[in-house]
N, CA, C and O atoms as a GROMACS GRO file, in nm:
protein
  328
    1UNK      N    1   3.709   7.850  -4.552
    1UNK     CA    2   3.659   7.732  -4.616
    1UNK      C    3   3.539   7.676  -4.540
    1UNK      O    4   3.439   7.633  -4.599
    2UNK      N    5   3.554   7.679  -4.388
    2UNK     CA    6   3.419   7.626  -4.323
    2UNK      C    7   3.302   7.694  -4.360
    2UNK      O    8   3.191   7.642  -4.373
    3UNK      N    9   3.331   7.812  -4.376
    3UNK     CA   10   3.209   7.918  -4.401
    3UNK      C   11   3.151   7.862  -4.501
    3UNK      O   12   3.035   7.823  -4.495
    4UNK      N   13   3.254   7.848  -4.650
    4UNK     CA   14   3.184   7.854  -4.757
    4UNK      C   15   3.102   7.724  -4.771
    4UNK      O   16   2.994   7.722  -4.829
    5UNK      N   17   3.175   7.586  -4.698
    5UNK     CA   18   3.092   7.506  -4.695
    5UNK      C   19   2.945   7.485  -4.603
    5UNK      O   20   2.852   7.410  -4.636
    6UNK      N   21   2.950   7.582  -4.464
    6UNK     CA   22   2.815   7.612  -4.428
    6UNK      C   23   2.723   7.673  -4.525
    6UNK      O   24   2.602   7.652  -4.520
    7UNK      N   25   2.792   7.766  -4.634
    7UNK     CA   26   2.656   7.810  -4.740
    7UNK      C   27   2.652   7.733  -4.835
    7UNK      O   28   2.570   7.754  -4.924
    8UNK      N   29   2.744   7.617  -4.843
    8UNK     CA   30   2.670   7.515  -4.912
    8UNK      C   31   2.567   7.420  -4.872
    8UNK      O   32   2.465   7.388  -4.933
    9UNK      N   33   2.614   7.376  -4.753
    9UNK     CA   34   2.476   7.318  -4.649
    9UNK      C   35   2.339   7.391  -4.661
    9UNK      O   36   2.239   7.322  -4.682
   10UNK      N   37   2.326   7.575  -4.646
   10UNK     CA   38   2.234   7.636  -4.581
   10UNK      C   39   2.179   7.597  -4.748
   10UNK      O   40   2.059   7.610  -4.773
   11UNK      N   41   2.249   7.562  -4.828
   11UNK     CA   42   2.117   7.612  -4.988
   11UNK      C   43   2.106   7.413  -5.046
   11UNK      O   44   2.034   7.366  -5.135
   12UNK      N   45   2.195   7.349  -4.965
   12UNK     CA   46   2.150   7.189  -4.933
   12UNK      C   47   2.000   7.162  -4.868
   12UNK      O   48   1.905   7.097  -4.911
   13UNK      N   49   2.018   7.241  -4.746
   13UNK     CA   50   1.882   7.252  -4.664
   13UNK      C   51   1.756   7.319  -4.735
   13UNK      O   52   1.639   7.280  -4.729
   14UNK      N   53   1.806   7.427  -4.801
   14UNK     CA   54   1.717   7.544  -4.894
   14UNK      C   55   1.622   7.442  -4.972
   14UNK      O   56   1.499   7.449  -4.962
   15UNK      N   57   1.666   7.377  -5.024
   15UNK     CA   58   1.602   7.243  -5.157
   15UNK      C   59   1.535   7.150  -5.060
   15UNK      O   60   1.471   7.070  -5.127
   16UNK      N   61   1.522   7.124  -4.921
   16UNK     CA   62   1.467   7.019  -4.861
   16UNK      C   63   1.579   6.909  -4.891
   16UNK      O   64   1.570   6.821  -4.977
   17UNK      N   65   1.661   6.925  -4.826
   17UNK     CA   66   1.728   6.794  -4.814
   17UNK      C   67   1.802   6.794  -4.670
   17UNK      O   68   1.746   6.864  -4.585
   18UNK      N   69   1.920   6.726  -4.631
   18UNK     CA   70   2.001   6.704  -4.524
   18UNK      C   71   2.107   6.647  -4.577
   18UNK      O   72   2.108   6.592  -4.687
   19UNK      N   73   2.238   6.660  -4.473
   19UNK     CA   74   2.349   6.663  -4.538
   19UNK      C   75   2.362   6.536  -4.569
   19UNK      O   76   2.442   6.502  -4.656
   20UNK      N   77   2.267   6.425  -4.488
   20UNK     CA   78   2.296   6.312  -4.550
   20UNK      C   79   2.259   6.236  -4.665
   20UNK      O   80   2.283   6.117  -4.685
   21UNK      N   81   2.173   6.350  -4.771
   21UNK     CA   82   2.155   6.308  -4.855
   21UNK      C   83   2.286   6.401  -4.978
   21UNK      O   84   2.285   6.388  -5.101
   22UNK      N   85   2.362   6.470  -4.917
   22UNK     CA   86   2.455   6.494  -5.038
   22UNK      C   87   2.591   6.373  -5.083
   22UNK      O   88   2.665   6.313  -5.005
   23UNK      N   89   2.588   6.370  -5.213
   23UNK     CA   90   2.629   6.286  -5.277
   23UNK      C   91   2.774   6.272  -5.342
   23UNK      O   92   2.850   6.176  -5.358
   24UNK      N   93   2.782   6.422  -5.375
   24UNK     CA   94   2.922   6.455  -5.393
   24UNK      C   95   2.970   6.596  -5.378
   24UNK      O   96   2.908   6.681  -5.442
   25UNK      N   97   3.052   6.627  -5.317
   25UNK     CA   98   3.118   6.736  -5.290
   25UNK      C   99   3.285   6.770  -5.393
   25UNK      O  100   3.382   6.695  -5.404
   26UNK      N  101   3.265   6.900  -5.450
   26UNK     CA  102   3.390   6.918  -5.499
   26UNK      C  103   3.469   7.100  -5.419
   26UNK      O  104   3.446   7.219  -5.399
   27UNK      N  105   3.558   7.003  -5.406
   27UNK     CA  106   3.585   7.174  -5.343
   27UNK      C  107   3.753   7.214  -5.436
   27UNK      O  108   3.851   7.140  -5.424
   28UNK      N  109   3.754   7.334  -5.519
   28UNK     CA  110   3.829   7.401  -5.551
   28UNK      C  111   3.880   7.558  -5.503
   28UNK      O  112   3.814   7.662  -5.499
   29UNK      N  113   3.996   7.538  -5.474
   29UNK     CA  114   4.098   7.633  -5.377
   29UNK      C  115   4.200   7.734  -5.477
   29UNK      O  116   4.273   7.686  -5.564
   30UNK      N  117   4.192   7.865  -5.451
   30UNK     CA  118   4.317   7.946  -5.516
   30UNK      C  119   4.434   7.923  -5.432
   30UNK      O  120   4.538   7.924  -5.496
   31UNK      N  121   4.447   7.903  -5.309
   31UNK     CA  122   4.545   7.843  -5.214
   31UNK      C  123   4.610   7.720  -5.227
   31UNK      O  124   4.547   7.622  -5.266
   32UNK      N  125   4.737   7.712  -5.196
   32UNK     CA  126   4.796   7.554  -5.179
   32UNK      C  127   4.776   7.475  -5.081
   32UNK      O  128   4.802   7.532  -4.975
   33UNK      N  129   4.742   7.372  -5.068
   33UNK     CA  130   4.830   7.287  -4.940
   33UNK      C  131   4.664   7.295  -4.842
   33UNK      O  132   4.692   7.233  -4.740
   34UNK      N  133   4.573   7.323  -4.835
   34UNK     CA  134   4.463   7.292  -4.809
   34UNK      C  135   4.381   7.174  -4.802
   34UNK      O  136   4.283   7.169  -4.727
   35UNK      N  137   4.422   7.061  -4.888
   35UNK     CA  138   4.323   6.979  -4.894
   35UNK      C  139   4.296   6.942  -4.784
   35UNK      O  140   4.174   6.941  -4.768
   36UNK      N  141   4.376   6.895  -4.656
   36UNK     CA  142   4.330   6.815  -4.567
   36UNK      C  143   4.251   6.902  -4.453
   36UNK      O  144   4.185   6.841  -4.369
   37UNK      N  145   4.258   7.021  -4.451
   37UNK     CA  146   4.191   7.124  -4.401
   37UNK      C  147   4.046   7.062  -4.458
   37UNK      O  148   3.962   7.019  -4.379
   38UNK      N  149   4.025   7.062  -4.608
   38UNK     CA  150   3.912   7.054  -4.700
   38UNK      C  151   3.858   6.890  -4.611
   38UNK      O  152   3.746   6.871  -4.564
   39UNK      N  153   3.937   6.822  -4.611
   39UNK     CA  154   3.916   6.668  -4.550
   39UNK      C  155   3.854   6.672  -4.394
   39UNK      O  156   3.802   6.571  -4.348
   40UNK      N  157   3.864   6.780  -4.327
   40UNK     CA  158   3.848   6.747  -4.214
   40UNK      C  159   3.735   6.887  -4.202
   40UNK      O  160   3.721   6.892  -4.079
   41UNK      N  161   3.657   6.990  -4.254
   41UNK     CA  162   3.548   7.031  -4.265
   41UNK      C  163   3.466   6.920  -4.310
   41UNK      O  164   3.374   6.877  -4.240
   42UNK      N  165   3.502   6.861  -4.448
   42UNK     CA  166   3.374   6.827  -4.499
   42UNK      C  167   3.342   6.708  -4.406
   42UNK      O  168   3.226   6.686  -4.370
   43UNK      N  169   3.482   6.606  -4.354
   43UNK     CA  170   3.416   6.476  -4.236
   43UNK      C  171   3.336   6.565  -4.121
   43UNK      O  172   3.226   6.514  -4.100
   44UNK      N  173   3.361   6.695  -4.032
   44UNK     CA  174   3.292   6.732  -3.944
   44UNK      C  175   3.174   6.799  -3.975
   44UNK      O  176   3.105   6.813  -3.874
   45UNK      N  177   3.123   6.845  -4.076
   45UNK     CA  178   2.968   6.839  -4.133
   45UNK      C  179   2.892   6.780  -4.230
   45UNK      O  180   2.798   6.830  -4.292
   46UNK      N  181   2.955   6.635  -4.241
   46UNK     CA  182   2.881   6.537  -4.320
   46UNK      C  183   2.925   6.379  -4.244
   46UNK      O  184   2.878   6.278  -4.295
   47UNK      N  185   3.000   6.368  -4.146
   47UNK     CA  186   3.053   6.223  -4.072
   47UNK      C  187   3.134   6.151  -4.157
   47UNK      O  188   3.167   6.183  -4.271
   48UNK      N  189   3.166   6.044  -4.091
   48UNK     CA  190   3.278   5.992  -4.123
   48UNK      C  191   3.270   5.883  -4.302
   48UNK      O  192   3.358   5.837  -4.374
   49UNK      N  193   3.107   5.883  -4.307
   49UNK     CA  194   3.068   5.815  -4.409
   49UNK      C  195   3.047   5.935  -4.494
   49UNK      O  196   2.928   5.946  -4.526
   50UNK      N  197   3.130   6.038  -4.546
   50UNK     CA  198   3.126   6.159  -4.640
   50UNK      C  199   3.106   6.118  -4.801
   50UNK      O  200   3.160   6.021  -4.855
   51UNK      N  201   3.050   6.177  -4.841
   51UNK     CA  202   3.015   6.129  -4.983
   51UNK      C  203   3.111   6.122  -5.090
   51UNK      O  204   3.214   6.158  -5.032
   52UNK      N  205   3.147   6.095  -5.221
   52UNK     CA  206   3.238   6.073  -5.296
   52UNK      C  207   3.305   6.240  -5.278
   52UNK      O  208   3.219   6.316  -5.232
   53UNK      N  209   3.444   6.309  -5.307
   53UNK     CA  210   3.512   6.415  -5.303
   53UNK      C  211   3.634   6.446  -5.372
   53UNK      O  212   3.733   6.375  -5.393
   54UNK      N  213   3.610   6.557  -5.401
   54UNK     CA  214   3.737   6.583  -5.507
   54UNK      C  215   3.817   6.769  -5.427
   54UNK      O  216   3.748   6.866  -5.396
   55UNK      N  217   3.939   6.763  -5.417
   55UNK     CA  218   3.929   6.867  -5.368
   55UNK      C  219   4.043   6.900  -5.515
   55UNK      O  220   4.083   6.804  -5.581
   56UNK      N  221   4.080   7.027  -5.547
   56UNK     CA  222   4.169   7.105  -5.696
   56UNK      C  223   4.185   7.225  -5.628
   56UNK      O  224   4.106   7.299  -5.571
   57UNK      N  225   4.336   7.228  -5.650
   57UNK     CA  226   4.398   7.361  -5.640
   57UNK      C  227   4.405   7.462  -5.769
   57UNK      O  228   4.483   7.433  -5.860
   58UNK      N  229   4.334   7.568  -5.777
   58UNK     CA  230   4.339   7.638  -5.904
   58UNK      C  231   4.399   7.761  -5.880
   58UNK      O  232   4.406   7.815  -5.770
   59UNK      N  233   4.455   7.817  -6.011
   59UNK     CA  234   4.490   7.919  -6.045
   59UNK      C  235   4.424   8.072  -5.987
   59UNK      O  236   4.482   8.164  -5.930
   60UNK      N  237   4.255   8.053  -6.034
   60UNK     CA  238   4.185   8.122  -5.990
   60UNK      C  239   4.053   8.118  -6.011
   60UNK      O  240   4.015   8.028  -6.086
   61UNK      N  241   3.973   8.190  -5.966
   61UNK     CA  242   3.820   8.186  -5.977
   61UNK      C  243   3.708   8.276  -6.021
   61UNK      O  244   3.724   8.393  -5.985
   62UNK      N  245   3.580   8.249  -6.101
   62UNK     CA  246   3.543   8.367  -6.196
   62UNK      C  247   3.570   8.514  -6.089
   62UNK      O  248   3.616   8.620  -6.132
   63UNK      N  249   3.533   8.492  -5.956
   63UNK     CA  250   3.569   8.656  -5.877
   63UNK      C  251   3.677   8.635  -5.845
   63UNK      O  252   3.728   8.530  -5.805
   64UNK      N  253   3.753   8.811  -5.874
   64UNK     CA  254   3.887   8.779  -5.881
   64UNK      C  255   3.939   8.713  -5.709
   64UNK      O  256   4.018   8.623  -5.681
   65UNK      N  257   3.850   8.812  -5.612
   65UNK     CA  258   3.839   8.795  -5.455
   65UNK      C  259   3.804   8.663  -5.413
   65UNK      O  260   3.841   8.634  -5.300
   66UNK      N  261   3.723   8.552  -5.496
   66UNK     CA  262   3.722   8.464  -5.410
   66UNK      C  263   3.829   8.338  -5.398
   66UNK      O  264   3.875   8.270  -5.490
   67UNK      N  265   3.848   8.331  -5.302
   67UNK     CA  266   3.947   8.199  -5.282
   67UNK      C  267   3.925   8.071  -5.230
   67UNK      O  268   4.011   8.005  -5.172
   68UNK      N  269   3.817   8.037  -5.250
   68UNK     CA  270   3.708   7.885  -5.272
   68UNK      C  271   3.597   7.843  -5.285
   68UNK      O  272   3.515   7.885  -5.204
   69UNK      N  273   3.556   7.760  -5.374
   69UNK     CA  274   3.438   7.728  -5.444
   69UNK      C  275   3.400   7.596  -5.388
   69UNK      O  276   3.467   7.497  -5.418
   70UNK      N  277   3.308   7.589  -5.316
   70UNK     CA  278   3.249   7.408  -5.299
   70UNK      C  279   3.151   7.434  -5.326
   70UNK      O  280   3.076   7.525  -5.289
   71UNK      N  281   3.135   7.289  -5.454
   71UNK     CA  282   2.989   7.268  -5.509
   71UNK      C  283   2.962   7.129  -5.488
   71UNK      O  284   3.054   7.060  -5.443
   72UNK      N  285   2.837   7.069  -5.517
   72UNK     CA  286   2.797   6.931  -5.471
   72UNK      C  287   2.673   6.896  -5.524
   72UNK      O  288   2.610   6.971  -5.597
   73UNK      N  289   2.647   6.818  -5.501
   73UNK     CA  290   2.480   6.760  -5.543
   73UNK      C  291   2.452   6.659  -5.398
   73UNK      O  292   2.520   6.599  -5.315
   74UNK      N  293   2.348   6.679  -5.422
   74UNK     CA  294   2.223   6.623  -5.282
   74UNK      C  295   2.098   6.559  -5.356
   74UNK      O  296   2.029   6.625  -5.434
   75UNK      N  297   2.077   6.448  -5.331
   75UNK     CA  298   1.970   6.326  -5.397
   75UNK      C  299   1.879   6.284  -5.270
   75UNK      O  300   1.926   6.230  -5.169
   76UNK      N  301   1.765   6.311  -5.284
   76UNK     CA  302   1.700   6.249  -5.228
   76UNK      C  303   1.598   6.114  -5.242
   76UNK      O  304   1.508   6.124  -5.326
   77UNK      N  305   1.607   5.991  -5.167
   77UNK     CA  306   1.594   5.914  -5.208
   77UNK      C  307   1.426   5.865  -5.261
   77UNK      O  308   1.383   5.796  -5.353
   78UNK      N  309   1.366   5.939  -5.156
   78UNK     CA  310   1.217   5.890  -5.256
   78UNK      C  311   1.150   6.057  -5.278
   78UNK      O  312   1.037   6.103  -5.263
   79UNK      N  313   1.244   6.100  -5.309
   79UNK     CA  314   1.145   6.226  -5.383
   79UNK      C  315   1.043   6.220  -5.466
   79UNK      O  316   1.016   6.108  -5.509
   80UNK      N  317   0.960   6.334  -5.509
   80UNK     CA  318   0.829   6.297  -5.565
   80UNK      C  319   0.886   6.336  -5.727
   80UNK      O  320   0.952   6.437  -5.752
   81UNK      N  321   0.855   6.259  -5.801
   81UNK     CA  322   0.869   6.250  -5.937
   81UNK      C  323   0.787   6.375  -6.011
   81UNK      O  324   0.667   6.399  -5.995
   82UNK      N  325   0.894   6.460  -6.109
   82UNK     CA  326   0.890   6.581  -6.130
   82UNK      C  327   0.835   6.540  -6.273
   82UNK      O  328   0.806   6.628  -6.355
   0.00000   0.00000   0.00000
């Protein structure tokens, strides 16, 4: 799970941003009983002020092999108008 959330950071960073501009994090698990695992990555690479979060235990995921998905959005506050 740390991993997958470092390659969510590395493609956070990819876009020009920093973790302190991500906004919400969702992390979904084929495993049980994880969330607070999920609670205590995302506070140690985003601090204690972590952005809104949802963590879901699922069934499964489009690859049959993977066993967690964290996705999120990252806002930056005076970006240049597209």
């Amino acid at each position: 799970m740390a991993t997958a959330f470092d390659h969510f950071l590395a493609v956070v960073a990819a876009a020009g941003c920093e973790p302190r501009d991500v906004v919400r994090v969702t992390c979904y698990c084929v495993e049980r009983g994880y969330g607070a695992l999920f609670d205590g990555i995302r506070e140690a690479r985003l601090g204690a002020a972590a952005p809104v979060s949802a963590y879901f235990e699922v069934a499964g995921l489009s690859h049959p092999a993977a066993l967690v998905c964290i996705e999120g959005e990252a806002v930056q506050e005076n970006a240049p108008q597209r």
